[in-house]
C-alpha positions in Angstrom: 12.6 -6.8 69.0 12.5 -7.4 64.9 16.5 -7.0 64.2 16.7 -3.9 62.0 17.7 -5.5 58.4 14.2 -7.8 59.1 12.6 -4.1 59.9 13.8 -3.1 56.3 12.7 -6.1 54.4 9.4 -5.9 56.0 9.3 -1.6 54.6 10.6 -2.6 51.1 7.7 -5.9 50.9 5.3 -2.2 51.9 6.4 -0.4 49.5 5.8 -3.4 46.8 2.8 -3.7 47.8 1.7 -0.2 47.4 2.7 0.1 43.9 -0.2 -1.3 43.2 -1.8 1.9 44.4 0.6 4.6 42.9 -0.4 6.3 39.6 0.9 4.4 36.4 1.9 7.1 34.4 4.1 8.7 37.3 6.3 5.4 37.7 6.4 5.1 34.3 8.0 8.3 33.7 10.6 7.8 36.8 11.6 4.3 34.7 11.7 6.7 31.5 13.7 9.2 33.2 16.4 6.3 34.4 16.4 4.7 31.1 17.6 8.3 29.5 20.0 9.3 32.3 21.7 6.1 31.7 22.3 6.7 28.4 22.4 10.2 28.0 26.4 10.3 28.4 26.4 8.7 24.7 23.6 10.0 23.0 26.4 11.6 20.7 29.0 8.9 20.3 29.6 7.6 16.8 28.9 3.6 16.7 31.7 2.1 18.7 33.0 -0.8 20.0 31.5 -4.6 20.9 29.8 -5.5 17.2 30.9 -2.2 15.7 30.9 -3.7 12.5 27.4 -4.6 13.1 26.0 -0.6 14.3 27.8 0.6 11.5 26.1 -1.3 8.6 22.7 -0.2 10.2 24.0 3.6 10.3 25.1 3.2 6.1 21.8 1.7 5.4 20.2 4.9 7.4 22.6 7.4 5.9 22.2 5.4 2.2 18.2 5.7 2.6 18.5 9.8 3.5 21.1 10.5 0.8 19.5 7.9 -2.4 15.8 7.7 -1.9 13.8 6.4 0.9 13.0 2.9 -1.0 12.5 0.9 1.7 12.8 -2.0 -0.4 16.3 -1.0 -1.8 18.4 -1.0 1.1 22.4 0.3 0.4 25.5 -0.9 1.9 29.0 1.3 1.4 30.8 -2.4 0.7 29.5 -2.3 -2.8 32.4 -2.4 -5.5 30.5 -0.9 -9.1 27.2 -2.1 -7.6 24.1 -0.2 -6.3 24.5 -2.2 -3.0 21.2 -3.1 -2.4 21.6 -6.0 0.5 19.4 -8.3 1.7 19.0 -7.6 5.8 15.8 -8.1 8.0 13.0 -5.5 7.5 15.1 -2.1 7.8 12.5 -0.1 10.3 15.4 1.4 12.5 17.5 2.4 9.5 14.4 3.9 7.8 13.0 6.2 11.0 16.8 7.0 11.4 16.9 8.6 8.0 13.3 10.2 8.6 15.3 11.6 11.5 18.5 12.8 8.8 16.0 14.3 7.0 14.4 16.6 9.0 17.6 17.4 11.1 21.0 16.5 9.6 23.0 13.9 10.0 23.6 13.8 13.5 24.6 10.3 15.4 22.0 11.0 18.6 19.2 10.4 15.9 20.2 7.0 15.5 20.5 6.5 19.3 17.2 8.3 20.1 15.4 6.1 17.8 16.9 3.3 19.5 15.8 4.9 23.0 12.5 4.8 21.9 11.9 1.7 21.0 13.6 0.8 24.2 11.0 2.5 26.0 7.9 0.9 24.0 9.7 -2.4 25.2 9.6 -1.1 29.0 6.2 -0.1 28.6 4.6 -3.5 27.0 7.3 -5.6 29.8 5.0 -3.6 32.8 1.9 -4.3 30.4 2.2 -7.9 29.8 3.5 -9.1 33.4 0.3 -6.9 34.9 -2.2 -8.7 32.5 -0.5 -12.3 34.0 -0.7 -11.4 37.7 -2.7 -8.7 37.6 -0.5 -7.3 40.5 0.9 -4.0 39.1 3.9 -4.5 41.9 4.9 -7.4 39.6 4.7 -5.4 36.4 6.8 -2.9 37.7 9.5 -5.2 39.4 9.9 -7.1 35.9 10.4 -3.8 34.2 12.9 -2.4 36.9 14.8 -5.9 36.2 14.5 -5.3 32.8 15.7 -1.8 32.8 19.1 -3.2 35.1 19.5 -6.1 33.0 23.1 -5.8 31.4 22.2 -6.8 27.9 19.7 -4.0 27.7 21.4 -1.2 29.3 23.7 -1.9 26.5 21.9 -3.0 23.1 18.8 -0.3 24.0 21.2 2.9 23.2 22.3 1.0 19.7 21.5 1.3 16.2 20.5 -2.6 16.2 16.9 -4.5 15.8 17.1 -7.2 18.9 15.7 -4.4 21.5 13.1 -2.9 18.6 12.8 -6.9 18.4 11.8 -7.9 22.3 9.2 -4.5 22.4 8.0 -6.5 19.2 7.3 -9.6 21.6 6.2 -8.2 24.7 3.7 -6.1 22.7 2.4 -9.1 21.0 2.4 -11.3 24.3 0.4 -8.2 26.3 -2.7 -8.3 23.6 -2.4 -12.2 23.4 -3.1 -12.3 26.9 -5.6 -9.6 27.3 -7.3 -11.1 24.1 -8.0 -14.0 25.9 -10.0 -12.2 28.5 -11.9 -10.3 26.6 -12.4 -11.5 23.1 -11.8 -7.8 21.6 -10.9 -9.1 17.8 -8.9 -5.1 18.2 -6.5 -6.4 20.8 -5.9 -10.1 18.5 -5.5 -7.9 15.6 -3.0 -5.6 18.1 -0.9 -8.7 19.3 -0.3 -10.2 15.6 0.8 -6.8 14.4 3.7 -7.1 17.4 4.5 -10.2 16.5 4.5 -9.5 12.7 7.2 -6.9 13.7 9.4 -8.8 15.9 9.3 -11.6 13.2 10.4 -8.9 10.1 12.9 -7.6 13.0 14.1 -11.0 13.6 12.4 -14.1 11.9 12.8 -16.7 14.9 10.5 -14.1 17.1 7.8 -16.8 15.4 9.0 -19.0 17.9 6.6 -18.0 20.2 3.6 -19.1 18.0 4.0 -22.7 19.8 2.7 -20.7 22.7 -0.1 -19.0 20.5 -1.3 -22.4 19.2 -1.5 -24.4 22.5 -3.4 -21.6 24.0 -5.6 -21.2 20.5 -6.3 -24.7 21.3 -7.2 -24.8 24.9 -10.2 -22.0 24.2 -11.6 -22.3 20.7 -13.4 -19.3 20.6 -12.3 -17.3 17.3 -9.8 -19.8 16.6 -10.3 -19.5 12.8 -9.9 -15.6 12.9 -7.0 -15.8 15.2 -5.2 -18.6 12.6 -6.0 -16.3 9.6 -4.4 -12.8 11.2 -1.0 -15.1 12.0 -1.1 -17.1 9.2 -1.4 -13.6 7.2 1.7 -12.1 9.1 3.4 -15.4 8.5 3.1 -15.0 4.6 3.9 -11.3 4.8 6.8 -12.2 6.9 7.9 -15.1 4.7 8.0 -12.9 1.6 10.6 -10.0 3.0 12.6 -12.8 4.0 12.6 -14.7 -0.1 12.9 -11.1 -1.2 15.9 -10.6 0.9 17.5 -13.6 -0.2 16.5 -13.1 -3.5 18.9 -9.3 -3.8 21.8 -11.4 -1.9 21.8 -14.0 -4.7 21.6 -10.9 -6.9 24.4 -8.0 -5.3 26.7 -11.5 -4.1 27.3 -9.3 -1.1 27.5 -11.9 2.0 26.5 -9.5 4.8 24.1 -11.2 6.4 24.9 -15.1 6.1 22.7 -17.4 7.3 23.2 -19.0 10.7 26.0 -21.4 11.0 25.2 -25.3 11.3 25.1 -26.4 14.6 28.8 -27.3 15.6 29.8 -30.6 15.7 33.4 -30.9 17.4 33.3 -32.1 20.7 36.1 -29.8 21.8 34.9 -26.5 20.4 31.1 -27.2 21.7 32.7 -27.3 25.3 34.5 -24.4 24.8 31.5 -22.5 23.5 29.0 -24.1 26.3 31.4 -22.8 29.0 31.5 -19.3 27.3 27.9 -19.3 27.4 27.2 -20.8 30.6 30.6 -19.4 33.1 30.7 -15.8 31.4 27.6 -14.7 29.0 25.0 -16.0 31.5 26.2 -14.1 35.0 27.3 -11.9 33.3 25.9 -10.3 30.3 22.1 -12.4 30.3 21.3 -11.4 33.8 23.8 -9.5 36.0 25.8 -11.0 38.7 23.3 -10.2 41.5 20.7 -10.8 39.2 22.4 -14.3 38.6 21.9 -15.1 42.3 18.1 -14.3 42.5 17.7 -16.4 39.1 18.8 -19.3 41.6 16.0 -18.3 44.1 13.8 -17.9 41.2 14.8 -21.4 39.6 14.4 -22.6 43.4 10.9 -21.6 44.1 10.0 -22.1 40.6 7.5 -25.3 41.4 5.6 -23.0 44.3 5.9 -20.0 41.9 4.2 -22.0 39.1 1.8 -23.4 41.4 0.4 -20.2 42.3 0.1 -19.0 39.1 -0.6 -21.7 37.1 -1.3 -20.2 34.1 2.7 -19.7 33.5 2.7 -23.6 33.0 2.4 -23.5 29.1 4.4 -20.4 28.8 7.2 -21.4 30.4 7.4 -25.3 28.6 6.5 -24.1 25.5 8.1 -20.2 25.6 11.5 -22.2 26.8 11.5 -24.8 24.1 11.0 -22.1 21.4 13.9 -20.3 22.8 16.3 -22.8 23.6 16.4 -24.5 20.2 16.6 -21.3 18.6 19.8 -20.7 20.9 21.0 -24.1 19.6 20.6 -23.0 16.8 22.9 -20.6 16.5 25.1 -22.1 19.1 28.8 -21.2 17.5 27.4 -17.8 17.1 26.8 -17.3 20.9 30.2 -17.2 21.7 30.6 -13.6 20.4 27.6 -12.7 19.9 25.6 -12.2 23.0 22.2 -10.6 21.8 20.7 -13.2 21.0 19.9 -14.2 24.1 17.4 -10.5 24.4 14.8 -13.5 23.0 14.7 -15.6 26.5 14.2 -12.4 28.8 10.6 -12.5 29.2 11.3 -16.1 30.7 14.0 -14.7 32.6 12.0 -11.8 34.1 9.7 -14.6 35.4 11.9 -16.3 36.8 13.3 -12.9 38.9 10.1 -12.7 40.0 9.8 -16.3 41.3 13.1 -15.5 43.0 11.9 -12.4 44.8 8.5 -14.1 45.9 10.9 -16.9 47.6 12.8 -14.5 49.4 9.8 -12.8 50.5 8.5 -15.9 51.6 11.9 -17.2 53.7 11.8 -13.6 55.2 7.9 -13.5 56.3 7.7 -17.3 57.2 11.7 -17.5 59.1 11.9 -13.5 60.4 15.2 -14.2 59.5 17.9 -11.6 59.2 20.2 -13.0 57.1 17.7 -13.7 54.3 16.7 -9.8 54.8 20.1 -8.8 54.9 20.5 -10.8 51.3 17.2 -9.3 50.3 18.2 -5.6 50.7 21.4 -6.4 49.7 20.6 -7.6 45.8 17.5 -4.6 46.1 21.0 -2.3 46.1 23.2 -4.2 44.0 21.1 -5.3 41.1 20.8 -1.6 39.8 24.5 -0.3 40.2 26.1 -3.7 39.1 23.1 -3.8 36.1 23.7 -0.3 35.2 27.8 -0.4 35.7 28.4 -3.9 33.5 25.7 -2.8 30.3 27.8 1.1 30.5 31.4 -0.2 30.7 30.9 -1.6 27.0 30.1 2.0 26.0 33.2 3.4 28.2 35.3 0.6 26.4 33.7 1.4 23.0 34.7 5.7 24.0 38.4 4.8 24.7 38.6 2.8 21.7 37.6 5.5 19.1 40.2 6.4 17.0 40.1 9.6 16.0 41.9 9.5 12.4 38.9 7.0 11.6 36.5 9.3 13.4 37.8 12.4 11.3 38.3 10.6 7.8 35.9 11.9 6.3 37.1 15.4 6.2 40.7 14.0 6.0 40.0 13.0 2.1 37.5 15.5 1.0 39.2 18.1 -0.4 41.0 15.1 -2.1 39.0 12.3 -3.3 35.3 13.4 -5.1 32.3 12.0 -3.0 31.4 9.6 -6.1 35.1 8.5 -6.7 35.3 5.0 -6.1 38.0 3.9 -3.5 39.3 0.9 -1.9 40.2 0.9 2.2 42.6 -1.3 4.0 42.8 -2.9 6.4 39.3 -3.8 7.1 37.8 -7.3 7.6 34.5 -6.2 9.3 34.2 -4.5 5.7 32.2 -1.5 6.2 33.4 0.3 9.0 36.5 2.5 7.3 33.9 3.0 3.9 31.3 4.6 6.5 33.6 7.0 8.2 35.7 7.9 5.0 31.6 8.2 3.4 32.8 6.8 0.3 32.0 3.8 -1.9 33.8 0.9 -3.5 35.7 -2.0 -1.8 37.1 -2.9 1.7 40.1 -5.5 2.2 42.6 -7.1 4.0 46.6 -6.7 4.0 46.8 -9.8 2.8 44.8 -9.8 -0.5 45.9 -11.0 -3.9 47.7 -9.1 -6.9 45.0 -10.1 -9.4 42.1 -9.5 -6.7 43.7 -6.0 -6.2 44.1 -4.9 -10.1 40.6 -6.2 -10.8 39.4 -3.5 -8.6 41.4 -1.1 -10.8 40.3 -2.5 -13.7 36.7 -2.2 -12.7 36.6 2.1 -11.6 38.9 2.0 -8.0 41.3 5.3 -7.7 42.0 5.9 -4.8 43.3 3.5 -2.0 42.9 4.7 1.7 45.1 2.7 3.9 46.0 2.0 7.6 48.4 -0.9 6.7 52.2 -0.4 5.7 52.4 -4.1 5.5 50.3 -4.1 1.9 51.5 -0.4 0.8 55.3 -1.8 1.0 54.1 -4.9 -0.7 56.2 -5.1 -3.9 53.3 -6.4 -6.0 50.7 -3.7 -4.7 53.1 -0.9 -4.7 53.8 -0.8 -7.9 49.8 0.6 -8.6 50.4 3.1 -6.2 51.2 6.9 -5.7 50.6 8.8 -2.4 49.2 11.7 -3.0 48.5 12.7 1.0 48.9 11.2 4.7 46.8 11.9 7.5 47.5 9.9 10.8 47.2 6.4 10.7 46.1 6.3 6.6 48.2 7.2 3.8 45.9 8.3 0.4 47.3 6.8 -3.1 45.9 7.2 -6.2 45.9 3.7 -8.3 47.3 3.3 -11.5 
């Protein structure tokens, strides 16, 4: 008698199978309908938490674009001093459609998440898409988007006002028409793929990394290799130019928001400290769940037999990885904070998965074994709720941390401070985050600045200074410029003198 967990497995490998019968468009919408009850909870929350400082420039530029002029090319940040504060920042689509969105409805902070939602779901869409044209299994499509969908870092970075999600639709999209391109020589579906991959790249530049897997695959079949260098070379030039541009208006405004990445670190001790972040924490953790971590093993085991039977994944996975990788190591003393970068290797991850459930299916059919059922049904249960739970508890961490004098600041200082007085805040290193709630202009700094730094900004149009910190209010130097004129929680309001 089959043991009943081996009875299980055998009804779940069923049910795979038959997805490759069921109607697109109705699993589709189940994956749509998870993906919005998952994040339906916070569709109102203000930007919050892990890389606030990050959601909260992206919501200035939005709210900047709705109140000063939808010029794309003149995108505002709050941190400005006497400036305009055009910054230099990749290609500004999310903060654009979220002021489309201000427009016709008021600023509201679900617009900015919906537009992230969306984008989110154009990524789900081209994952199932892409994975389908390689196997041409629709079972496989829709296990890679179900991992997708559970995979921590995109529970989380899906519902926020930030361009790597927006970036890996970018990708997918492009990687879908490459592939279906190369079947059937429709220029439509070339001309389809470079337009992704021209928007992951104005998203995020180092989404060109997966050109190496373009050119050895231009290469290998010649056919319209000349119209298929011209559309990407085009994109690459178009690409190229946002990115002088940009770096042109940060030479101009001085305004370091967006710094280049850091050199790659050099001190023995502090690359061990960041490889072991990486490797102990961000990877089981955050890159794949810790179930998910587990069938990346299988996967990474029954990679040869995986590749093997689907051999065009060779080239993808050497050349997708390299691309990746030294992009990662790149920006290695970056990744110990700063975890979304690694939304560029999921499409090799999501392979890999699936390697690591076509193992287990294969112990299970080939052994009858229960115990490789009973860890087969087990990660089918826990992949999901672990998934779902780790991406989430950033946004419940990012509720309980909302302070709500920062929250209500704005309204705190209106009926005091004029909306086109120019103010300074304190304490702020991020230095946007107290400008954007308080909706006021001018300068953000720490306790700890100097005298002369401090009257300069009087000097030059401050009058008002908003602060959180009795430490530089009770400063000697710094008081002396200062007269409260009103308290409201944590901030005390002075005029400056």
């Amino acid at each position: 008698m089959i043991p009943l967990f081996l009875r299980w497995s055998f009804v779940s490998f069923s049910f795979f199978d038959r997805l490759n019968r069921i109607s697109v468009l109705r699993i589709f919408l189940l994956l749509l309908l998870l993906q919005t009850a998952l994040h339906l909870r916070y569709m109102n929350d203000p930007p919050n938490d892990y890389h606030q400082w990050r959601q909260v420039h992206g919501y200035a530029f939005a709210r900047n674009f709705s109140e000063n002029g939808m010029n794309v090319f003149s995108p505002q940040v709050d941190d400005r001093g006497t400036g305009d504060g055009v910054n230099g920042l990749e290609f500004p689509l999310m903060y654009y459609l979220t002021a489309i969105g201000y427009l016709l409805f008021g600023i509201h902070w679900w617009i900015a998440r919906l537009v992230a939602l969306l984008f989110s779901f154009s990524a789900l869409w081209y994952c199932f898409q892409w994975v389908q044209q390689l196997f041409h299994l629709r079972s496989y499509g829709w296990l890679a988007t179900t991992m997708l969908l559970f995979n921590p870092l995109f529970v989380y970075y899906s519902g926020l006002l930030m361009s790597d999600v927006p970036m890996l639709a970018g990708i997918l999209m492009s990687l879908y028409y490459w592939e279906k391109w190369r079947v059937t020589k429709n220029r439509f579906h070339l001309f389809l793929s470079v337009f992704g991959l021209f928007i992951a790249a104005l998203l995020k530049i180092y989404a060109f990394f997966i050109l190496l897997y373009f050119a050895y695959t231009l290469w290998q079949d010649r056919k319209q290799i000349w119209y298929a260098i011209a559309l990407n070379f085009i994109s690459i030039v178009l690409v190229s130019w946002w990115y002088l541009y940009i770096i042109h208006i940060d030479n101009v405004s001085r305004l370091p928001d967006f710094p280049l990445p850091p050199p790659f670190p050099t001190d023995p001790q502090q690359l061990f400290h960041i490889l072991k972040k990486v490797l102990l924490q961000w990877l089981p953790e955050m890159v794949v769940s810790y179930p998910q971590f587990i069938l990346l093993i299988f996967g990474l085991i029954g990679l040869g037999e995986f590749r093997k039977q689907h051999r065009i994944l060779n080239p993808f996975f050497l050349l997708f990885s390299i691309g990746a990788f030294a992009l990662l190591g790149k920006t290695l003393e970056r990744l110990e904070y700063h975890d979304y970068y690694f939304i560029l290797i999921l499409p090799v991850v999501l392979l890999v998965l699936l390697s690591g459930m076509q193992w287990l299916r294969t112990r299970i059919e080939l052994k009858k074994s229960s115990g490789w059922s009973i860890v087969f049904l087990l990660l089918l249960i826990t992949i999901p709720v672990v998934g779902s739970y780790r991406g989430l508890s950033r946004c419940e961490t990012g509720r309980a941390s909302l302070s709500p004098d920062v929250i209500s600041l704005e309204s705190a200082i209106e009926s005091t401070i004029l909306p086109n007085d120019l103010v300074v805040v304190a304490s702020d290193p991020s230095p946007c985050i107290l400008l954007y709630f308080a909706h006021r202009k001018g300068w953000s700094i720490e306790e700890d600045i100097g005298r002369d730094k401090f009257v300069d900004m009087i000097k030059h149009g401050a009058k008002y200074l908003i602060s959180n910190s009795r430490a530089l209010d009770n400063r000697t130097e710094i008081a002396s410029h200062l007269t409260q004129i009103g308290e409201r929680g944590i901030f005390r309001v002075y005029s400056l003198h």
